[in-house]
N, C-alpha and C positions, 0 to 999 in steps of 0.2 A: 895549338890549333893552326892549321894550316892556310892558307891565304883563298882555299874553297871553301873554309864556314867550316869542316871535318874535323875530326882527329882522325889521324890518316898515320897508320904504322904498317910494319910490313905484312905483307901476307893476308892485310884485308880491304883488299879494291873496293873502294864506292861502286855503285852499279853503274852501268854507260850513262856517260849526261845526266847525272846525278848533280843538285843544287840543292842549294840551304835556300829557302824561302823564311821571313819572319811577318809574323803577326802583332799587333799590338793591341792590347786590350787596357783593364781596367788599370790604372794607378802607374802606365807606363810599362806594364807587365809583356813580356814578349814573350810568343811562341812559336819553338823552331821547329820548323819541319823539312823533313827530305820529298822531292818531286822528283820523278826521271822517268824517260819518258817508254814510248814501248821501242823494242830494238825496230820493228817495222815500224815508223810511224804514220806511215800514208794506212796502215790496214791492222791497226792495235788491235786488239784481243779486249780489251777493256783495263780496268785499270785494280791494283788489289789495294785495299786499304791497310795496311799493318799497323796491328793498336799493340804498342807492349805493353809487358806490363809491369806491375812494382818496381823500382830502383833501377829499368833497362833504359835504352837508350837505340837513336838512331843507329848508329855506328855497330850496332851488335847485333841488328840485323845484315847488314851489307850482304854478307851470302846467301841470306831469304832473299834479300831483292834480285840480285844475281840469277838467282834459279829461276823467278818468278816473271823474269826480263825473259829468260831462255824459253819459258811457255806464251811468251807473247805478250806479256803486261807490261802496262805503266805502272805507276809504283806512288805510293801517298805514304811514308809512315814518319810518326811525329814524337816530340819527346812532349808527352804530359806536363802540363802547369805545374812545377815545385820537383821537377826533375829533368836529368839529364842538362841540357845548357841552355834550355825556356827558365823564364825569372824564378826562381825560385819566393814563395809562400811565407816565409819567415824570415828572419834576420841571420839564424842559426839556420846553414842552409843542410847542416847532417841531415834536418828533422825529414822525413816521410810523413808530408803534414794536408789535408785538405779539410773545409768546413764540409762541405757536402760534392757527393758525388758529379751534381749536376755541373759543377765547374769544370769537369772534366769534359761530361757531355754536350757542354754549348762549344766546349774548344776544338773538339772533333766537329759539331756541324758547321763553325765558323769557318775551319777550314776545308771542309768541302765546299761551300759556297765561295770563298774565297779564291780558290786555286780550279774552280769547275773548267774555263778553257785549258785547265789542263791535265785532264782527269776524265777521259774518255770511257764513254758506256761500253758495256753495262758495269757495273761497282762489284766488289768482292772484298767481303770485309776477312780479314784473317787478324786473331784477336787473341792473345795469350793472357791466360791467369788474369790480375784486374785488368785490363786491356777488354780481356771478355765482361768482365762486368760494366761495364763501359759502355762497351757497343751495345749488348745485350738492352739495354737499358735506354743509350738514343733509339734502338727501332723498336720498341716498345712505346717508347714516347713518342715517335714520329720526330725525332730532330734532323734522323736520316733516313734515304731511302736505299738501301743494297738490292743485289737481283740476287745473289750468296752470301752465306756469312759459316766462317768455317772456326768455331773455336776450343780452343787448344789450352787443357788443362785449366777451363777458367775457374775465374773466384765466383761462383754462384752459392756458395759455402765456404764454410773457413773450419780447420779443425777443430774439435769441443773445446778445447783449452782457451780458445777466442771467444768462441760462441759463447764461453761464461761471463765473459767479462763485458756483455751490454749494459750493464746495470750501473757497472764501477765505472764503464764511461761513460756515462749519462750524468753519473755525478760528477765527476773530475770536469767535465763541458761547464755544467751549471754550475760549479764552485770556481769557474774561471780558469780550471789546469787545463785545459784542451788540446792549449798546444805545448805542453808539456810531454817528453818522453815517455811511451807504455812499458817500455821496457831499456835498458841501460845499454848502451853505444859500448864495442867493444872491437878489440884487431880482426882482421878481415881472416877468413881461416883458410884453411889450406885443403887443396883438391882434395886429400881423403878426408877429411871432414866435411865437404860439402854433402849435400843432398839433391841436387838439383840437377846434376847431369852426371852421366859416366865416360863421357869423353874428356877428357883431360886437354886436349888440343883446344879444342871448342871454350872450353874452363879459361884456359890462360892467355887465350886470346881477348876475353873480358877484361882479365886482370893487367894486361896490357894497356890494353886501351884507359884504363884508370890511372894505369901509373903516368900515362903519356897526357893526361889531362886530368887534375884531381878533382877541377868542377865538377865530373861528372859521377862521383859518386855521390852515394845516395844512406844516412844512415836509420835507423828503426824509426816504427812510426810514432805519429803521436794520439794518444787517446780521442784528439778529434779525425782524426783519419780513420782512425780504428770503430767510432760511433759510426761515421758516417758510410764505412763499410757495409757495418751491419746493417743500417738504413736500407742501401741501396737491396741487400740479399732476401731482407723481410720482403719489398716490395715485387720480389719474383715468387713467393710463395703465394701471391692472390692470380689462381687461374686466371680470370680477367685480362689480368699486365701484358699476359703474352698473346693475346688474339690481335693483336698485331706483327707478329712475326709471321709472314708466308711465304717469304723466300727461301728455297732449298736450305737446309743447316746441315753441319758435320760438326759433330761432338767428337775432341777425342780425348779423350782421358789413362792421364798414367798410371799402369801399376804398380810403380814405385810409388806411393805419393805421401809426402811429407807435412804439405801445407793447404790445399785445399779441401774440403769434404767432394768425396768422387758419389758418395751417397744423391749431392745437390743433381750429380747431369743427369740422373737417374729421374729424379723427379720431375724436373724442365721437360725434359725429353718427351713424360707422358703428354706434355699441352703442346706440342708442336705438330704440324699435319705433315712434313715432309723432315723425314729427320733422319742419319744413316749416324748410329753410336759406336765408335771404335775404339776398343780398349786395348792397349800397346802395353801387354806386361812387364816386360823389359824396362820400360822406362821410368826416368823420374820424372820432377814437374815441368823442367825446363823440354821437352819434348822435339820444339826445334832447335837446341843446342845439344841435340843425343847424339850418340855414336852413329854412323853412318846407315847402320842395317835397322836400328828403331826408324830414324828418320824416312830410312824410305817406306814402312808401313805409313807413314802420315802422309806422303807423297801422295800413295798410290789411293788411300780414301779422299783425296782432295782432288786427284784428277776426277774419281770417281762422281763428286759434287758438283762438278766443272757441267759433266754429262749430262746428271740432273737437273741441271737450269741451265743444258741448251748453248753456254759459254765455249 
């Protein structure tokens, strides 16, 4: 790591005036996050929140923020409590491990309260996979207030092979395995074995960045992550949850898709008052790590949402 807080290799710039901000919470626990600011800063555009999601990382957005500097934003995206280079959850820092979602939730509104001089209105939440579960979930609760929220392949579902397994992790919790492995750590695979993107560029730029810092990988979950998953998914299936959502949304969902249920934004979709669903066949889950031409379909329904709320 570099003497900026980054892992910094080549061919992936930080965005302009990009900094590491840290947090400190419960038991000494820190949370790192990226701030930077809009390239105008006398006349920002507002600012976009980027939530990744499972096993990502600052650093592997840098060319979302880029683009997103280039439309005029300021920039918030952060690595989740138990990933990326924020504390890590367990001792065994492989594990993909959290009690419940809301730790995630109070860290995202921690740090909009936190960093608000520098995080210019109006907000724009941009939320990948659990990232979307995340967000989804503080403006439902009201932890946050966004004016957009644009999310990308989220986990509002998880494939049936998951969804079986609430039962076995509700046991393994109450028998004390919780933070026990759900499934067994294995070598990292190789671009055709992946599932997640078809850009190979984009692929090994991740894998870069891993070799260039191994903090920052991330290995399977654990049975309490996996409970606390489903928690959070149940509690989007009570219409209720989401009468708090009335900020413009953009759903976009992969037709590739491997690991989430694309069934879920179908559902969601129905209880939302201002909602624009784009389905991008082409792609797999990672959506903004696609090939150039998938990617700019999600471009172009997110300037689209820009429209819609007025941004």
């Amino acid at each position: 790591m570099s003497s900026s807080g980054f892992v910094e290799i080549e061919g992936n710039p930080a965005p302009k005036g990009a900094k590491i901000r840290w947090l400190e919470g419960a038991e000494g626990r820190k949370l790192r996050m990226c701030v930077a600011p809009a390239l105008n800063a006398l006349k920002p555009r507002g600012t976009v929140i980027v939530c990744p999601g499972r096993t990502e990382f600052i650093e592997k957005y840098f060319e979302v923020g880029r683009e997103l500097q280039d439309m005029g934003f300021a920039l918030l995206i952060l690595d989740w409590p138990g990933q990326g280079l924020s504390s890590r959850l367990l001792k065994d820092s492989r594990k993909g491990h959290v009690d419940r979602f809301a730790t995630f939730m109070n860290a995202l509104r921690r740090a909009l309260e936190e960093m608000a001089d520098d995080l210019p209105r109006p907000h724009v939440a941009l939320a990948h996979s659990m990232g979307g579960a995340i967000a989804l979930g503080a403006i439902t609760e009201k932890l946050v207030d966004v004016d957009a929220a644009a999310f990308v392949a989220p986990m509002w579902g998880l494939k049936s092979r998951f969804m079986g397994m609430k039962y076995l992790a509700w046991a393994m919790k109450t028998m004390g395995q919780g933070a026990n492995f759900a499934m067994k750590p294995g070598p990292r695979g190789s671009f055709e074995e992946n599932f997640v993107t078809h850009d190979r560029g984009r692929w090994e730029m991740q894998e870069r960045l891993i070799a260039a810092s191994p903090e920052l990988e991330l290995g399977p979950i654990t049975w309490s992550w996996l409970g606390a998953s489903l928690d959070v998914i149940d509690a989007f299936a009570k219409p209720a949850a989401l009468a708090n959502v009335t900020c413009p949304v953009l759903i976009a969902t992969a037709g590739d898709e491997a690991l989430v249920d694309n069934d879920s934004h179908h559902r969601i979709s129905r209880h939302l008052i201002n909602v624009e669903r784009v389905f991008i066949e082409d792609a797999h889950h990672e959506i903004l790590m696609e090939t150039d031409e998938v990617r700019a379909q999600f471009w172009a329904a997110f300037r689209r949402l820009l429209d819609r709320a007025g941004i």
